[in-house]
N, CA, C and O atoms as a Tinker XYZ file with bonds, in Angstrom:
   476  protein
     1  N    -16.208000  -14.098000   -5.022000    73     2
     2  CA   -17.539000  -13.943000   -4.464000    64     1     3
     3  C    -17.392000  -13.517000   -3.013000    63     2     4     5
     4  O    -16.417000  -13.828000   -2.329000    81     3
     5  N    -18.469000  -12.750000   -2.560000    73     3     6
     6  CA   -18.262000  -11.783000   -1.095000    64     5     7
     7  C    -19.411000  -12.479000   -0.316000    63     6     8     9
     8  O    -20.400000  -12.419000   -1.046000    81     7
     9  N    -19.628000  -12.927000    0.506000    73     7    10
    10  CA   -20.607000  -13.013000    1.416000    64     9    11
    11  C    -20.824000  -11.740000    2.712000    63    10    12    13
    12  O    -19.952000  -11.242000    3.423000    81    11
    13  N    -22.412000  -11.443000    2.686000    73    11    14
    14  CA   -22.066000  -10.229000    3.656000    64    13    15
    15  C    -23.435000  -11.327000    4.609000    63    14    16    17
    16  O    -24.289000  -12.109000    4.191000    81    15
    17  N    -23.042000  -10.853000    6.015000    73    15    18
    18  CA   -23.861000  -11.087000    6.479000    64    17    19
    19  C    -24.410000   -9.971000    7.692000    63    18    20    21
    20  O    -23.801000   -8.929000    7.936000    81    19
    21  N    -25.468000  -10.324000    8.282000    73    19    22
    22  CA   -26.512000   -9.442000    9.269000    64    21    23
    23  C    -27.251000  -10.170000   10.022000    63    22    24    25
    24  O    -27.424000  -11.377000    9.856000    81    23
    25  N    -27.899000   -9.275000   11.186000    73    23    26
    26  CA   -28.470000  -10.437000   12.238000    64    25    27
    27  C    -29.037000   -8.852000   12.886000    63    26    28    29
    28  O    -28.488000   -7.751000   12.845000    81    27
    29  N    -30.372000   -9.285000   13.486000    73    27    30
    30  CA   -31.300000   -8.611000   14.075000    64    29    31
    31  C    -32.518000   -9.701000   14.963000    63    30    32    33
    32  O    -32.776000  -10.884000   14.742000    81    31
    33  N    -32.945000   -9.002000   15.741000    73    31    34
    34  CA   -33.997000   -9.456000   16.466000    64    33    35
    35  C    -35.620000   -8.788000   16.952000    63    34    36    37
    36  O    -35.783000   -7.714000   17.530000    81    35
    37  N    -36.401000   -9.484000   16.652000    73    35    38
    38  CA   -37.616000   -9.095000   16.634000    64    37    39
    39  C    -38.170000   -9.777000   17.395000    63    38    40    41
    40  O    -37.834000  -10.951000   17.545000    81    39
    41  N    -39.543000   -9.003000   18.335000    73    39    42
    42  CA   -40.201000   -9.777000   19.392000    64    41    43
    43  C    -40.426000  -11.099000   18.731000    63    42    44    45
    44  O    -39.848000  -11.313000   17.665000    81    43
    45  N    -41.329000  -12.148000   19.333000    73    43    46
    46  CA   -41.769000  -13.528000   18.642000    64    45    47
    47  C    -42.884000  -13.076000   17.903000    63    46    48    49
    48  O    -43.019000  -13.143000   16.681000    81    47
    49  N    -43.796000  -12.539000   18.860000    73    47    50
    50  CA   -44.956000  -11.803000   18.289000    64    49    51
    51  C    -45.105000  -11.367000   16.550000    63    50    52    53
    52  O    -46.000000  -11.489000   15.714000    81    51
    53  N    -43.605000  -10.763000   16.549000    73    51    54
    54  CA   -43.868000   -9.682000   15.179000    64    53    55
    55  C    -42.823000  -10.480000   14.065000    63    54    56    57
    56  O    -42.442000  -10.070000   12.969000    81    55
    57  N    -42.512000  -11.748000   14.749000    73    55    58
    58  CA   -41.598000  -12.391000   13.115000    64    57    59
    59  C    -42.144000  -12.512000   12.036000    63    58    60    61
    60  O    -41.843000  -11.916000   11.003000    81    59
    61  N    -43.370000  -13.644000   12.256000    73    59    62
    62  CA   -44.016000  -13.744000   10.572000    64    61    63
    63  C    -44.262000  -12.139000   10.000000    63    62    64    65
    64  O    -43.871000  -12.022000    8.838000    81    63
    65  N    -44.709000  -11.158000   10.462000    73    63    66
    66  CA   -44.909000   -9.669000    9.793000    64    65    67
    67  C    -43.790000   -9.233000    9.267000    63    66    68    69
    68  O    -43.509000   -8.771000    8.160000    81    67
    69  N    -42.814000   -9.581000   10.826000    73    67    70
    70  CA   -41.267000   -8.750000    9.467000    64    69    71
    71  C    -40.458000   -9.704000    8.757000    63    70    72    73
    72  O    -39.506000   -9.360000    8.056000    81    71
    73  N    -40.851000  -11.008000    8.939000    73    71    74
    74  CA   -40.500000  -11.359000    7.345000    64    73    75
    75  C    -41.118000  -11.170000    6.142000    63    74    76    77
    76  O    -40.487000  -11.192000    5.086000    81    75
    77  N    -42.527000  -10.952000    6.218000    73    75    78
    78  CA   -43.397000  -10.255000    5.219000    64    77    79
    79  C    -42.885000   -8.964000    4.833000    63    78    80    81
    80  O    -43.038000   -8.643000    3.654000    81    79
    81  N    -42.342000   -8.218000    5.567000    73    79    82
    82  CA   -41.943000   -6.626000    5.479000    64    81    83
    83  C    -40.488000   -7.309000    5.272000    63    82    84    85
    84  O    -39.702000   -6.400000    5.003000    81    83
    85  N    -40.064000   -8.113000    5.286000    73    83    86
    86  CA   -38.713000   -7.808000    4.626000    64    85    87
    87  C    -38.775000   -8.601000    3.519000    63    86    88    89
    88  O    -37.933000   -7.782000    3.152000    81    87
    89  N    -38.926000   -9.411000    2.558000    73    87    90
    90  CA   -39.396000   -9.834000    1.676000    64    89    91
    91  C    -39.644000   -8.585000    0.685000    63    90    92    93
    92  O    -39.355000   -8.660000   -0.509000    81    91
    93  N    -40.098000   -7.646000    1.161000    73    91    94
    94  CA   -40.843000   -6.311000    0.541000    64    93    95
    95  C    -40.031000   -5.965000    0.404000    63    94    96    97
    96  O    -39.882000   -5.826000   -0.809000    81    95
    97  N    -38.619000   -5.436000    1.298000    73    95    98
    98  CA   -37.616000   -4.112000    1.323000    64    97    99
    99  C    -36.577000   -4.743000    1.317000    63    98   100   101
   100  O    -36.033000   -4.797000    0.214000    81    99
   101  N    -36.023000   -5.310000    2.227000    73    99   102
   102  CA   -34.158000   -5.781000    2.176000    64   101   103
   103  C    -34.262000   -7.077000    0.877000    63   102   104   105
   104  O    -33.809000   -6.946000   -0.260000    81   103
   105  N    -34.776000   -7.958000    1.264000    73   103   106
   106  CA   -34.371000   -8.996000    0.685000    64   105   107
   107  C    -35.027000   -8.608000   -1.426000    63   106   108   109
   108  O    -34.542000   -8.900000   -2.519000    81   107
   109  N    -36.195000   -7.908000   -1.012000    73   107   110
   110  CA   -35.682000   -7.723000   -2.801000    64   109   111
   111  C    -35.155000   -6.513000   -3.187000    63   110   112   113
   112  O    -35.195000   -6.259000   -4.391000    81   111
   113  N    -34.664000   -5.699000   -2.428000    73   111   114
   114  CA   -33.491000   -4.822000   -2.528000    64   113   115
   115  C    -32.459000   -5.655000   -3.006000    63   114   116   117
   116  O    -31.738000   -5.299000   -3.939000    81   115
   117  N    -32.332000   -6.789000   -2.407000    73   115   118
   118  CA   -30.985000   -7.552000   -2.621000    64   117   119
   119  C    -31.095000   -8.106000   -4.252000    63   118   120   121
   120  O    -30.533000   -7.753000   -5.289000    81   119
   121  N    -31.922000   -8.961000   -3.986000    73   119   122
   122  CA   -32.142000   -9.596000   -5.514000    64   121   123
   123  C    -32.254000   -8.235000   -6.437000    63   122   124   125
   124  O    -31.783000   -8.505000   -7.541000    81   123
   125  N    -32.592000   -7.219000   -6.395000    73   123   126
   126  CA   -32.789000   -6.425000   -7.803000    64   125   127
   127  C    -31.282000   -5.595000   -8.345000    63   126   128   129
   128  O    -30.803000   -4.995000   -9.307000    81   127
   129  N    -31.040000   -5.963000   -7.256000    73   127   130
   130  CA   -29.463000   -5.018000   -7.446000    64   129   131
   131  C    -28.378000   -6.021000   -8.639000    63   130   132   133
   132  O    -28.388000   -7.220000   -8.360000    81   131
   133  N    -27.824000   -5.782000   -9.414000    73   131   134
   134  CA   -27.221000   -6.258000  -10.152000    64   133   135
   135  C    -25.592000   -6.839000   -9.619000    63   134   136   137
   136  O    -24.654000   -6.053000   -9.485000    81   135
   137  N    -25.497000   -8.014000   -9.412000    73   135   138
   138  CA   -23.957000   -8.402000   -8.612000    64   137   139
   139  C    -24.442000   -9.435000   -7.704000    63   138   140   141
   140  O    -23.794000  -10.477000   -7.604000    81   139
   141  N    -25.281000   -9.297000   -7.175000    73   139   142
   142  CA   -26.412000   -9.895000   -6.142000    64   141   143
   143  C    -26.758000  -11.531000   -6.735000    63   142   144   145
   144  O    -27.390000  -11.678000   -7.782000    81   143
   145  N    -26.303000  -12.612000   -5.994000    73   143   146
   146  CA   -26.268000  -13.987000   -6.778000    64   145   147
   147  C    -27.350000  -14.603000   -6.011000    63   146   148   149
   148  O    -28.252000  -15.305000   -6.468000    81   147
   149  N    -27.093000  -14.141000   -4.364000    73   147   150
   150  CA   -28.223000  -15.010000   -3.735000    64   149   151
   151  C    -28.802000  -14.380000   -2.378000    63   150   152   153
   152  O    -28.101000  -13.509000   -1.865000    81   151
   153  N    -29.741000  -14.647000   -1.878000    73   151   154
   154  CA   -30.119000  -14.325000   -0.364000    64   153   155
   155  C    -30.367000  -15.247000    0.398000    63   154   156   157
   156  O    -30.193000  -16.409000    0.032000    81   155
   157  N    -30.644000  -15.062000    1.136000    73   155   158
   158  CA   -30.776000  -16.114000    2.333000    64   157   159
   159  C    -31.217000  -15.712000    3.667000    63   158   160   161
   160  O    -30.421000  -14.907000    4.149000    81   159
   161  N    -31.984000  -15.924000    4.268000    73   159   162
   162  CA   -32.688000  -15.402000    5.425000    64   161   163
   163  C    -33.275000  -16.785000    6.514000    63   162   164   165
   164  O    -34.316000  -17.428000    6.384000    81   163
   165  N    -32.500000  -16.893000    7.280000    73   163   166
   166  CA   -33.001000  -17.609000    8.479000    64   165   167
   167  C    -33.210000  -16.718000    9.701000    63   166   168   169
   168  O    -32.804000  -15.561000    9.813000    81   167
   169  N    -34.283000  -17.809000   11.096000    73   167   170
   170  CA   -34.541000  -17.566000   11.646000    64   169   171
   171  C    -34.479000  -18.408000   13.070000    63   170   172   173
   172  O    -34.432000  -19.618000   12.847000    81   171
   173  N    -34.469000  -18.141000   14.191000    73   171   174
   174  CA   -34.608000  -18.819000   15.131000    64   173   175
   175  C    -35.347000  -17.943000   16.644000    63   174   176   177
   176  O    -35.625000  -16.765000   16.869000    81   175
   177  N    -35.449000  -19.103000   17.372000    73   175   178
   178  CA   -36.079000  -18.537000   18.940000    64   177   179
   179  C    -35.002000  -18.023000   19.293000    63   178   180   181
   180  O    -34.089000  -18.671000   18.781000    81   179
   181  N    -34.556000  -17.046000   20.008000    73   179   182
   182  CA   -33.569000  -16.850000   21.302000    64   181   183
   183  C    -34.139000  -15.918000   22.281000    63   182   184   185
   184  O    -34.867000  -14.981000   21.953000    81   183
   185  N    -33.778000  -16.204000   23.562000    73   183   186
   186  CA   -33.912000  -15.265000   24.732000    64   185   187
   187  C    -35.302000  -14.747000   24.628000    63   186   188   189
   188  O    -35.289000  -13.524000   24.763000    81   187
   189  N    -36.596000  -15.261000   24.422000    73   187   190
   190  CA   -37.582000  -14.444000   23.932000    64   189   191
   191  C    -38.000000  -13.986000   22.939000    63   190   192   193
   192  O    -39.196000  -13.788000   22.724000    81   191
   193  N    -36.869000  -13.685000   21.989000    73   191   194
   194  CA   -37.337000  -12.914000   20.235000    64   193   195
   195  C    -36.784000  -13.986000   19.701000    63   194   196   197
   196  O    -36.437000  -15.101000   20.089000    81   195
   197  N    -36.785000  -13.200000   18.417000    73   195   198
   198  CA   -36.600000  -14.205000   17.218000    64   197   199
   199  C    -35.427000  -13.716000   16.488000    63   198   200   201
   200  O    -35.591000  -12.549000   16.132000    81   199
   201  N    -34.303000  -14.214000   16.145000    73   199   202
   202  CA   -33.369000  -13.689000   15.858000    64   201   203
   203  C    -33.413000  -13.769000   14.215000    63   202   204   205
   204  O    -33.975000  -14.724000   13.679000    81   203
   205  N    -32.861000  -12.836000   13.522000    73   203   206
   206  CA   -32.907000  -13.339000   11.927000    64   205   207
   207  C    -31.592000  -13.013000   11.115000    63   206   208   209
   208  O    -31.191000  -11.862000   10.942000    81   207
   209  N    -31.073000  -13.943000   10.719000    73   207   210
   210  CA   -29.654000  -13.972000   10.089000    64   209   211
   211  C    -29.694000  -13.286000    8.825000    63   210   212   213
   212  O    -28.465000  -13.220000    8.788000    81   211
   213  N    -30.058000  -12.684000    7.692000    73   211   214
   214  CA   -29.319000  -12.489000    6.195000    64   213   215
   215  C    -27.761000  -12.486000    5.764000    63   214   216   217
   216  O    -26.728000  -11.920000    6.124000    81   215
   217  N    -28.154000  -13.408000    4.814000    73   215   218
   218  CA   -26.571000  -13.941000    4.323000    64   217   219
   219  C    -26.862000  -13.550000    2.838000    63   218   220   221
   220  O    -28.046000  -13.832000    2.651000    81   219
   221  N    -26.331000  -13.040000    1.721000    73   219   222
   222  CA   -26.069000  -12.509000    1.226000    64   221   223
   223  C    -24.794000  -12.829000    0.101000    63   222   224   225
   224  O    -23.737000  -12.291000    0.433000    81   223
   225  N    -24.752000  -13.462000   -0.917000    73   223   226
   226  CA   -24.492000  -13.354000   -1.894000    64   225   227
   227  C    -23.884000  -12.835000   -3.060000    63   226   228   229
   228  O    -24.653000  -12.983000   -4.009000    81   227
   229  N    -22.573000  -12.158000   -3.462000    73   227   230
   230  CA   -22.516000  -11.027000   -4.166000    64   229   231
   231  C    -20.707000  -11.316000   -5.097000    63   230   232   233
   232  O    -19.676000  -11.843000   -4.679000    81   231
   233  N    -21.035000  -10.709000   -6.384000    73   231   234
   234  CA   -20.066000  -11.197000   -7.767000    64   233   235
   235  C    -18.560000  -10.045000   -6.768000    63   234   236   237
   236  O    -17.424000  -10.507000   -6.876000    81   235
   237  N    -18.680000   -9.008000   -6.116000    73   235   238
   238  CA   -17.639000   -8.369000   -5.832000    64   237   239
   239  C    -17.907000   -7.112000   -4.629000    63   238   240   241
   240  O    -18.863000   -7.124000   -3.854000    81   239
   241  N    -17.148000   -6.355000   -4.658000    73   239   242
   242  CA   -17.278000   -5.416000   -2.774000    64   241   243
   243  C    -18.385000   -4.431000   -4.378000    63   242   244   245
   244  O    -19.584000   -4.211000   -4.207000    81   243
   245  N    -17.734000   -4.047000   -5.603000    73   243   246
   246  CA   -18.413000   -3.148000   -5.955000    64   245   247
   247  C    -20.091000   -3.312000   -5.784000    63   246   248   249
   248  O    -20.720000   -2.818000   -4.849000    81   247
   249  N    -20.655000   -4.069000   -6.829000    73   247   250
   250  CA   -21.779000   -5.006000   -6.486000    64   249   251
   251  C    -22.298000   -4.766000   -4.885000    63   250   252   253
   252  O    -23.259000   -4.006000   -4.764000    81   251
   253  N    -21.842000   -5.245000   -3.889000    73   251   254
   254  CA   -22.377000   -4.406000   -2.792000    64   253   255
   255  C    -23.131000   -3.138000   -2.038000    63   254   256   257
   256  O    -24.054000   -2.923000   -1.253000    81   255
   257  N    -21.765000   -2.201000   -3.071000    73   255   258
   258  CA   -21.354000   -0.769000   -2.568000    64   257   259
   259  C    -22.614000   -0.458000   -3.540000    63   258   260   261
   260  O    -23.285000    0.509000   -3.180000    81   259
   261  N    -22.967000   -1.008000   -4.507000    73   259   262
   262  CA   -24.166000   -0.216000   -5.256000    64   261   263
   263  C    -25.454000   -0.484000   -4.554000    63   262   264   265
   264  O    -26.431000    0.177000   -4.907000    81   263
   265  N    -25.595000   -1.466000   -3.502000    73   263   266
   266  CA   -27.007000   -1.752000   -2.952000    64   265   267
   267  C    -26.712000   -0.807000   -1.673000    63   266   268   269
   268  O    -27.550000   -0.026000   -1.222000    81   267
   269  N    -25.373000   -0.986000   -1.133000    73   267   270
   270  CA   -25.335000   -0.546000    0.263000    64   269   271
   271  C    -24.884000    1.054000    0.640000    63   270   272   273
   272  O    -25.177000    1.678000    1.660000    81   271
   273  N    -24.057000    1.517000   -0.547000    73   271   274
   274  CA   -24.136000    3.074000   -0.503000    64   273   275
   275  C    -22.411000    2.889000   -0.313000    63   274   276   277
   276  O    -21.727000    1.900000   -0.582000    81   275
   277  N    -21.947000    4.342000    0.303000    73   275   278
   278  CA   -20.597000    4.713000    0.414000    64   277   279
   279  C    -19.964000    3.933000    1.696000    63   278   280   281
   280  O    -18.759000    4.125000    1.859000    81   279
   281  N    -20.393000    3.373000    2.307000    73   279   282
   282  CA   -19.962000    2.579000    3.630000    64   281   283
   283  C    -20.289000    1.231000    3.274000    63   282   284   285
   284  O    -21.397000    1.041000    3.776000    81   283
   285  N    -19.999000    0.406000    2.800000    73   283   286
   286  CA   -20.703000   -0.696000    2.200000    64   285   287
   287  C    -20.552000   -1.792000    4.031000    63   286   288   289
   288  O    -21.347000   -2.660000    4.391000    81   287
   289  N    -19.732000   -1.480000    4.537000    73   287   290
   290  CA   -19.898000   -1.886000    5.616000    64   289   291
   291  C    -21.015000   -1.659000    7.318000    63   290   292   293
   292  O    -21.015000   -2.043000    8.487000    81   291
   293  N    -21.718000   -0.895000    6.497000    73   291   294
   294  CA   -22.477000   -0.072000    7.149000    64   293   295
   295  C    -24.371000   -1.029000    6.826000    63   294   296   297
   296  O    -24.827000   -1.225000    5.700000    81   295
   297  N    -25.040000   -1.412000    8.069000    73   295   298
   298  CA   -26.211000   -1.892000    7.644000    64   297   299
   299  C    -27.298000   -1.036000    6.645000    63   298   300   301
   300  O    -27.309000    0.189000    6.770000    81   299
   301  N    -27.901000   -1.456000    5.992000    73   299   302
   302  CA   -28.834000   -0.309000    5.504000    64   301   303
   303  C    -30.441000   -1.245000    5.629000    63   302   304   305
   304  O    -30.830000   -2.377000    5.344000    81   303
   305  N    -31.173000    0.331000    6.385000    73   303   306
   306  CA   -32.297000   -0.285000    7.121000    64   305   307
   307  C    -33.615000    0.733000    6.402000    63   306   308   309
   308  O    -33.424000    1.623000    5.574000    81   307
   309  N    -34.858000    0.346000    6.933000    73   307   310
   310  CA   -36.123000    0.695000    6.037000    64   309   311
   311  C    -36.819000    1.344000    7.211000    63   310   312   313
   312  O    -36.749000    1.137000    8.423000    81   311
   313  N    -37.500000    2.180000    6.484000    73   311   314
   314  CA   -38.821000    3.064000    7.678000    64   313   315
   315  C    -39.343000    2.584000    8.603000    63   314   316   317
   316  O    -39.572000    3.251000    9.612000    81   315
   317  N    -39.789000    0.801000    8.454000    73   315   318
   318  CA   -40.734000    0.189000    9.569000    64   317   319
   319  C    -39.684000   -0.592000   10.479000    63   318   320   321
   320  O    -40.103000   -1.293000   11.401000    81   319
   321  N    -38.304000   -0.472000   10.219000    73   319   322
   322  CA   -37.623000   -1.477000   10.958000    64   321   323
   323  C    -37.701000   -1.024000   12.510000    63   322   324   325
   324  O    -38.390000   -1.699000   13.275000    81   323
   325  N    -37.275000   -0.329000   12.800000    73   323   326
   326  CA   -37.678000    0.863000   14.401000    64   325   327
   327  C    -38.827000    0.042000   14.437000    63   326   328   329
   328  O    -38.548000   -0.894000   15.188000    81   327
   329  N    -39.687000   -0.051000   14.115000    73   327   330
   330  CA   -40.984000   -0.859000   14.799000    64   329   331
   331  C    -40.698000   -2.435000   14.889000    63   330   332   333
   332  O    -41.143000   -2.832000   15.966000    81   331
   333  N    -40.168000   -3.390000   14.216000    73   331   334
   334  CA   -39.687000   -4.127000   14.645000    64   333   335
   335  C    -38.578000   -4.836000   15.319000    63   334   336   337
   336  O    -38.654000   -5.825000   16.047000    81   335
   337  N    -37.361000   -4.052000   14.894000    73   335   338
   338  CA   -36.221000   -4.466000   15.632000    64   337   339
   339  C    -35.914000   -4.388000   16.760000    63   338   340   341
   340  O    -35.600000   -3.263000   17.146000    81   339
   341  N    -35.878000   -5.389000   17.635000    73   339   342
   342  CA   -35.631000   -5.006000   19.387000    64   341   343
   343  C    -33.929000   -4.734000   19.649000    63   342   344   345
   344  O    -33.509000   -4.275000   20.711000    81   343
   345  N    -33.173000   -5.046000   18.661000    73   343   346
   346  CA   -32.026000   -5.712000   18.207000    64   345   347
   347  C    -31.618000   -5.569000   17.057000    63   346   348   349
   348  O    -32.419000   -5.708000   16.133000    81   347
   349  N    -30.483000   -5.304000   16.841000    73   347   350
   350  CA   -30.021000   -4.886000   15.318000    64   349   351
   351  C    -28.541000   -4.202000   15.308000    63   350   352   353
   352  O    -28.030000   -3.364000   16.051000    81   351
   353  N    -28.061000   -4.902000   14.163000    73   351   354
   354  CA   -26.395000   -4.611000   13.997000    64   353   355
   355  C    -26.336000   -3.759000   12.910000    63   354   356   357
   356  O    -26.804000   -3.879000   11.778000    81   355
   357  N    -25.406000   -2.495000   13.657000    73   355   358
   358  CA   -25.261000   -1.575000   12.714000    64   357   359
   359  C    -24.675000   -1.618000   11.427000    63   358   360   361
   360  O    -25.029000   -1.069000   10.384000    81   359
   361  N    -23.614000   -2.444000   11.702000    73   359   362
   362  CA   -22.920000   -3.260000   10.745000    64   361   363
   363  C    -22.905000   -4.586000   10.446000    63   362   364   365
   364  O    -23.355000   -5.533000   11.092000    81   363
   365  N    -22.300000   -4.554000    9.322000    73   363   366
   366  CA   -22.372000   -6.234000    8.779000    64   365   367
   367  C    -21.164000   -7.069000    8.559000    63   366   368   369
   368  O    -20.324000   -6.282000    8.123000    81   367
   369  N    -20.692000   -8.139000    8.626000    73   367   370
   370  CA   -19.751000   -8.447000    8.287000    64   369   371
   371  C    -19.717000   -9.110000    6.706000    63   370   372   373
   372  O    -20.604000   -9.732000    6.121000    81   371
   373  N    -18.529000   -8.781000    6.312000    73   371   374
   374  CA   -17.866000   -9.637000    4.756000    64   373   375
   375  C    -16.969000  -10.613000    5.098000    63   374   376   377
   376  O    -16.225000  -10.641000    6.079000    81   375
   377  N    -17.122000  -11.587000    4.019000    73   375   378
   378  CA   -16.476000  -12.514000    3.882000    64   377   379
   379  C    -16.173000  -12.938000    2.940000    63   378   380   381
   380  O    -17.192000  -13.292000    2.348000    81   379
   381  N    -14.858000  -13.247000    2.085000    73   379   382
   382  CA   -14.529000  -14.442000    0.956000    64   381   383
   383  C    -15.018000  -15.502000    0.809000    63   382   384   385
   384  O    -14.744000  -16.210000    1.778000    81   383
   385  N    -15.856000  -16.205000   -0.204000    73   383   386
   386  CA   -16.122000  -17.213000   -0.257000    64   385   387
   387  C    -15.395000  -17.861000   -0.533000    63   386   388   389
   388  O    -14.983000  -17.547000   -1.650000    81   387
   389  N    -14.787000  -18.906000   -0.048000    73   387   390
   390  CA   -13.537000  -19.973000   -0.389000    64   389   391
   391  C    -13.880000  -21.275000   -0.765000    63   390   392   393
   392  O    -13.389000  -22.154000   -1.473000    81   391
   393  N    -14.861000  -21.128000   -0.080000    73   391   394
   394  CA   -15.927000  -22.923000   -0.438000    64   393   395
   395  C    -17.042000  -23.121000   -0.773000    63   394   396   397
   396  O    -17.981000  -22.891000   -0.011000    81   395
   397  N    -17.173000  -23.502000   -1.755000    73   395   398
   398  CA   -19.059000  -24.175000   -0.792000    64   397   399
   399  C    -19.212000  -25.430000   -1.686000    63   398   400   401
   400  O    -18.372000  -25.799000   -2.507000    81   399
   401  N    -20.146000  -25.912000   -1.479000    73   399   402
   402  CA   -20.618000  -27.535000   -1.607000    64   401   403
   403  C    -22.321000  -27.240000   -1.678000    63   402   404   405
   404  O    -22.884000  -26.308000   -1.104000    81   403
   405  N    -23.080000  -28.431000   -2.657000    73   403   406
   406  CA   -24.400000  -28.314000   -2.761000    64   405   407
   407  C    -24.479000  -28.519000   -3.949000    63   406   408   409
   408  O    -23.373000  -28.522000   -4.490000    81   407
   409  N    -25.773000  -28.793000   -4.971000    73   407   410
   410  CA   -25.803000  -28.508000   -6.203000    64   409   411
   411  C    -25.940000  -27.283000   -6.611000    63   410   412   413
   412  O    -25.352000  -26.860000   -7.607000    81   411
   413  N    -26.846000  -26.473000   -5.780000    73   411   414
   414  CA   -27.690000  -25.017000   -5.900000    64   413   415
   415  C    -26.597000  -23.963000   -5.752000    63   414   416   417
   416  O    -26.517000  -23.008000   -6.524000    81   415
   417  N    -25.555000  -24.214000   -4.492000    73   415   418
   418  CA   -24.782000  -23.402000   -4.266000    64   417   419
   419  C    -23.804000  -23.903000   -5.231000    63   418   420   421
   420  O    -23.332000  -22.770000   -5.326000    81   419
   421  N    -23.162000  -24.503000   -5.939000    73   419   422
   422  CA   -21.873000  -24.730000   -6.457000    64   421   423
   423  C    -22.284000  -24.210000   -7.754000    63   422   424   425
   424  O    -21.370000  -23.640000   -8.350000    81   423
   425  N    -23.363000  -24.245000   -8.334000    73   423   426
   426  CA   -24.202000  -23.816000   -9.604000    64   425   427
   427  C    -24.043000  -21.885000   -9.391000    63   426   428   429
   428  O    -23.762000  -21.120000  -10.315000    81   427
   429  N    -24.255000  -21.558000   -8.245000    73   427   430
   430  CA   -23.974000  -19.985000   -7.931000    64   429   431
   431  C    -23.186000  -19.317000   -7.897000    63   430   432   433
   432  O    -23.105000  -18.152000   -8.287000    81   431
   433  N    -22.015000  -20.404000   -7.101000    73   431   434
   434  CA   -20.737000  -19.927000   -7.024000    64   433   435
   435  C    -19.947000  -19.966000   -8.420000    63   434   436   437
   436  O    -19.214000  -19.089000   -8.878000    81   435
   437  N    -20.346000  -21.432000   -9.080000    73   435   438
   438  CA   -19.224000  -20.831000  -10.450000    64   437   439
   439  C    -19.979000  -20.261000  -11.621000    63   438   440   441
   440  O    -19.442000  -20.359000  -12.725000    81   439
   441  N    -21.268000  -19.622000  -11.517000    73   439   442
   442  CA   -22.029000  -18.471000  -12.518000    64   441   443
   443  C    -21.040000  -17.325000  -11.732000    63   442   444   445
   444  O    -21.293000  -16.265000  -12.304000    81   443
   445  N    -20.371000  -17.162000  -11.034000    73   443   446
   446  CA   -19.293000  -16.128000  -10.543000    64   445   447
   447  C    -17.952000  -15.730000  -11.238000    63   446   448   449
   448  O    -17.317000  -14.675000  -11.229000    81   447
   449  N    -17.698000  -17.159000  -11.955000    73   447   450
   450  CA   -16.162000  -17.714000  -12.339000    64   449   451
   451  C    -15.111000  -17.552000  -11.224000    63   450   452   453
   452  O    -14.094000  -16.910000  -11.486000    81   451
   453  N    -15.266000  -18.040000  -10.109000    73   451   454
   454  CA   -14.681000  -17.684000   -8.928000    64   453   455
   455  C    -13.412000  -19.347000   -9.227000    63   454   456   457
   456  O    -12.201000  -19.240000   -9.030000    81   455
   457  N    -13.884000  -20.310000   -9.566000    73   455   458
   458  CA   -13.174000  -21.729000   -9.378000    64   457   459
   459  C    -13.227000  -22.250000   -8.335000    63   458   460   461
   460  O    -12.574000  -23.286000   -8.205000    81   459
   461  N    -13.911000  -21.812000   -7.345000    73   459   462
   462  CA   -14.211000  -22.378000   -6.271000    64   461   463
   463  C    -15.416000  -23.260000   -6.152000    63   462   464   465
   464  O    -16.036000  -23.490000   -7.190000    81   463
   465  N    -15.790000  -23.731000   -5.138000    73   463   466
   466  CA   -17.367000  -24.995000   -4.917000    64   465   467
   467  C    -16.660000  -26.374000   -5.662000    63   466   468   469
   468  O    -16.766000  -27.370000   -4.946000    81   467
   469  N    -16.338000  -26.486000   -6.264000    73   467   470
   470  CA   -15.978000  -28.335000   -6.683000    64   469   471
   471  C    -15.175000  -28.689000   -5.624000    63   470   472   473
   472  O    -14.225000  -28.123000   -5.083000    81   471
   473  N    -15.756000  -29.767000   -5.425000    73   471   474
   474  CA   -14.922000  -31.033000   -4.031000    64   473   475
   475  C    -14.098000  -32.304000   -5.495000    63   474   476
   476  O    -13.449000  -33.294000   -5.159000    81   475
């Protein structure tokens, strides 16, 4: 299992809207794509805006490369984001999942057959 993650920032003003607008575009981009196990989207205050994490979920790099295109390392962004993003990473980082713990997550991780999540 791959974890990708992302991080952007939006005035305070315009968070609740672009989580509404992303709900719409990235995040069920994510879920419809086939490989795609989970999403995850937090948020916080910083420096004035609102920063927003997506973490991301996924059975392998292929699985990715089919939501994210030929650069799978490469962010992929929507028409209205320019209007909200004050802030935004072009790229994303990957990661191996090696662990996790939870009922919800350990239930995700081994619908993967990865053998990982049991303590």
């Amino acid at each position: 299992m791959v974890a990708r993650i992302w991080s952007g920032v939006t005035r305070t003003e315009d968070a609740d809207t672009y989580l509404t607008y992303l709900q719409r575009t990235g995040l069920a981009a994510y879920r419809a794509t086939p490989g795609n196990r989970a999403a995850f989207a937090f948020r916080r205050r910083v420096n004035g805006g609102t920063e927003f994490l997506l973490l991301t979920l996924w059975d392998s790099t292929q699985a990715i490369a089919a939501f994210a295109g030929p650069d799978p390392d490469r962010a992929v962004f929507y028409p209205d984001d320019d209007r909200f993003l004050v802030e935004r990473g072009e790229r994303v980082d990957h990661f191996d999942v090696v662990f996790a713990s939870g009922d919800e997550v350990t239930r995700t991780v081994d619908a993967c057959g990865t053998g990982i999540g049991r303590e």
